[in-house]
C-alpha positions as CSV (number, residue, x, y, z in Angstrom):
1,X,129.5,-11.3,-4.6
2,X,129.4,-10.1,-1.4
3,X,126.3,-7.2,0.2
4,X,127.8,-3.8,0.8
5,X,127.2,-2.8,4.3
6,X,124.2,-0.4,4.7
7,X,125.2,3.7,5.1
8,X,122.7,4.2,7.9
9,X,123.3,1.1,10.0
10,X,126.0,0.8,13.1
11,X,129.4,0.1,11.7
12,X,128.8,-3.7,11.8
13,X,132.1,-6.1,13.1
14,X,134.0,-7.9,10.8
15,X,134.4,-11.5,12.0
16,X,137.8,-10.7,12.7
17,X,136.7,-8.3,14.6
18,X,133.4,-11.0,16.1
19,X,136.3,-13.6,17.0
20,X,138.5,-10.8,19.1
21,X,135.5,-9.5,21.1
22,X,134.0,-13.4,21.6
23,X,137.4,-14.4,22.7
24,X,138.2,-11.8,25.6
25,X,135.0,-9.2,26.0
26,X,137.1,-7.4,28.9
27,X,139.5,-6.3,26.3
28,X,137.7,-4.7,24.9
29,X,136.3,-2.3,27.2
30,X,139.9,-0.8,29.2
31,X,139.7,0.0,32.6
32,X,140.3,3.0,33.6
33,X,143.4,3.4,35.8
34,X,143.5,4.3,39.8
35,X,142.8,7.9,40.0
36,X,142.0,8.7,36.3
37,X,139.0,10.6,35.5
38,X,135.8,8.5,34.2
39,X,135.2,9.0,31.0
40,X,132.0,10.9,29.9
41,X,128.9,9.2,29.6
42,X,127.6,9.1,25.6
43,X,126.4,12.1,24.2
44,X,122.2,12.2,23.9
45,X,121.4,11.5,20.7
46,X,120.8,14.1,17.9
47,X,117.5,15.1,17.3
48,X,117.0,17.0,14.0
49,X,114.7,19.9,13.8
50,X,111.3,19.6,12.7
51,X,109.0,21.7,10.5
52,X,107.4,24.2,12.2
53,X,103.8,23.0,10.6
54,X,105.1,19.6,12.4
55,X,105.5,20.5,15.7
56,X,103.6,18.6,18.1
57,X,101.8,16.7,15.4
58,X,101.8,12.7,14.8
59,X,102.2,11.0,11.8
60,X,99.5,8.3,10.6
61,X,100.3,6.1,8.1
62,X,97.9,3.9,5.6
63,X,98.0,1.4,3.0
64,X,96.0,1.8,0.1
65,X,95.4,0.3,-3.6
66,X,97.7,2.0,-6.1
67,X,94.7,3.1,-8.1
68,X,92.7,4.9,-5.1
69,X,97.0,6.5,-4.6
70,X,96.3,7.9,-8.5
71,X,93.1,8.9,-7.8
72,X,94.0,10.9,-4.6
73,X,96.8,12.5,-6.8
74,X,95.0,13.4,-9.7
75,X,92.2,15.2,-7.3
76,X,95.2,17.1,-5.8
77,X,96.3,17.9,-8.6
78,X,93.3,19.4,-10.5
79,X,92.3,21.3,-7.3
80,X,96.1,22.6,-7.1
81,X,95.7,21.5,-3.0
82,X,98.4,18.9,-1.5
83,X,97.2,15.4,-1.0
84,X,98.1,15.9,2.8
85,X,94.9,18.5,2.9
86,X,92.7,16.0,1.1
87,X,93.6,13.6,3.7
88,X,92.7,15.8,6.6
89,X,89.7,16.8,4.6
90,X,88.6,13.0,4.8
91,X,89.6,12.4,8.3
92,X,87.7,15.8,9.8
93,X,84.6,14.3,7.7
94,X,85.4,11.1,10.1
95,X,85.0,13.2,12.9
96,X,81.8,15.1,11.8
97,X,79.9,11.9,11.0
98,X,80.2,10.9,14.4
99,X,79.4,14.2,15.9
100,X,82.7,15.2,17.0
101,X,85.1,18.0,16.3
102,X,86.5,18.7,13.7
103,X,90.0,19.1,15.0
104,X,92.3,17.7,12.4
């Protein structure tokens, strides 16, 4: 049984497709004839908008046990607050320890 290709990876090449473009790379890429207009270059690519509570803010990722994850949820949850605010909570406490701002 063969893997489906992946819906969010470049169209990959068949190895029909591998053989033709190992066997004569310049046919693939047509040159353009005397006089012709270039074509244009590539488009920029696509940026999709952000939240506006994420603008101009970095993400920061950690890994943690799966029972300190449950515990972080269930002290969301009975304070009806996101675990995102706990988080910052934790991190501006960071900060404050060491005498600086609290700017998170």
């Amino acid at each position: 049984m063969t893997k489906r290709p992946s819906l969010f990876s470049p169209k990959a090449a068949t190895p029909a497709r591998e053989a033709e473009t190992a066997a004569s790379p310049a046919a693939a890429i047509p040159e353009p004839e005397a006089g012709a207009a270039r074509p244009d270059p590539a488009p920029a690519p696509v940026r999709y908008p952000k939240a506006s509570t994420r603008e101009g803010k970095r993400v920061v990722t950690a890994y943690i046990s799966p029972e300190a994850f449950r515990q972080l949820k269930r002290i969301a949850a009975d304070e009806d607050r996101q675990q995102q605010d706990l988080l910052l909570e934790g991190i501006n406490a960071v900060f404050e320890k060491r005498g600086l701002s609290r700017i998170a």
